[in-house]
N, C-alpha and C positions, 0 to 999 in steps of 0.2 A: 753572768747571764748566759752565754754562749758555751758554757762549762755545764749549764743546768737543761740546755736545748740540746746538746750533744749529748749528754748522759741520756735524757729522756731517750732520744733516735736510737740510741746502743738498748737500753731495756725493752723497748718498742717491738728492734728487730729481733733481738733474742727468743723473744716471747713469741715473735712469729715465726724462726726458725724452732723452735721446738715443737709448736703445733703444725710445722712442715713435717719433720723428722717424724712425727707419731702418725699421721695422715701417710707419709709412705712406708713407716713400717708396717701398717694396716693393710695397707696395698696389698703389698710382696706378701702378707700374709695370704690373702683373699687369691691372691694369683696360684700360691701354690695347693690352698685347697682346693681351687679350681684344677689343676695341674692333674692332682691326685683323683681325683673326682673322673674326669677324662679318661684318665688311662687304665680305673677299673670299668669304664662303661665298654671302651678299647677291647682290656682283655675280656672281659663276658660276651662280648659279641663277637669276636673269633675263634671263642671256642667250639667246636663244634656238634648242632643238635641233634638228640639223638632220635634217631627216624624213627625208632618206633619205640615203646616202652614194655615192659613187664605186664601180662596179662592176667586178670586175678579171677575172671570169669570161671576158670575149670577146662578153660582150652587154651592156656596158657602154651602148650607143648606144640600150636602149630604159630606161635613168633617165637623166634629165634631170638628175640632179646629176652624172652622169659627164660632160654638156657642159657644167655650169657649172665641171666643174674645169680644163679645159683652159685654157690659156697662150700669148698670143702667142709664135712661139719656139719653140713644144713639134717634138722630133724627129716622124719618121712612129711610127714606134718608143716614143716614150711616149704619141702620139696612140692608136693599136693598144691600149697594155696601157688605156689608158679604156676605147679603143669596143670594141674589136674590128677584127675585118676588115670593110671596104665590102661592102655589096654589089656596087658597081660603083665603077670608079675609069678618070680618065683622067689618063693619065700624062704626062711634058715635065719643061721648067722650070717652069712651070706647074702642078701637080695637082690634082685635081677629087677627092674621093671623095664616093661617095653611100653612103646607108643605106637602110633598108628603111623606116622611120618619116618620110624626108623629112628629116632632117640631112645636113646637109655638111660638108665640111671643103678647105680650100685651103688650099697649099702651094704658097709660093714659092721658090726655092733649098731645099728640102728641109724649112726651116721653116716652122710652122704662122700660117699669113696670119692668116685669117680662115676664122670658121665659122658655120652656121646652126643654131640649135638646131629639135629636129622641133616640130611644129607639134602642141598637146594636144588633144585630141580630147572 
């Protein structure tokens, strides 16, 4: 009888050390997607926001972040929905355009060379 209340105690606690063990593997799971969860809110919030954006208006050419988005490459065509229209442009293989601010932008074979950002004031 004491062989049969001592077995029972040993299957009993078994049984509840296993639904221990599964209850804290579940834990340490939940911790680390927490973990991971944290440390991208972390990194997205220290990175830093960007003060002003790309303007699509057609006056694009007076922020300065519409010239920082430009692209070796960029058509005239995606250059335009940045800036805008030039003030003034000289045309060829070659392209010139000006701005009103003192930006440029050149064009070689139609795509975008090289450009000047305006000069801050």
């Amino acid at each position: 009888m004491l062989k049969a209340v001592v077995l029972a105690a040993l299957v009993l606690s078994c049984g509840a050390h296993a639904q221990t063990a599964d209850r804290t593997e579940q834990l340490e799971k939940e911790i680390r997607d927490i973990k991971l969860r944290l440390s991208n809110l972390e990194a997205a919030q220290s990175k830093p926001a960007a003060s002003a954006k790309p303007v699509q208006s057609g006056e694009g050419w007076k922020v300065l972040a519409s010239w920082r988005a430009l692209k070796s490459g960029m058509s005239p065509d995606e250059v335009r929905g940045l800036l805008g229209e030039p003030a003034r442009l000289d045309g060829g293989e070659v392209a010139r355009w000006y701005y009103p601010n003192g930006g440029r932008a050149v064009f070689m074979s139609e795509k975008l060379y090289q450009w000047t950002e305006p000069t801050q004031n």
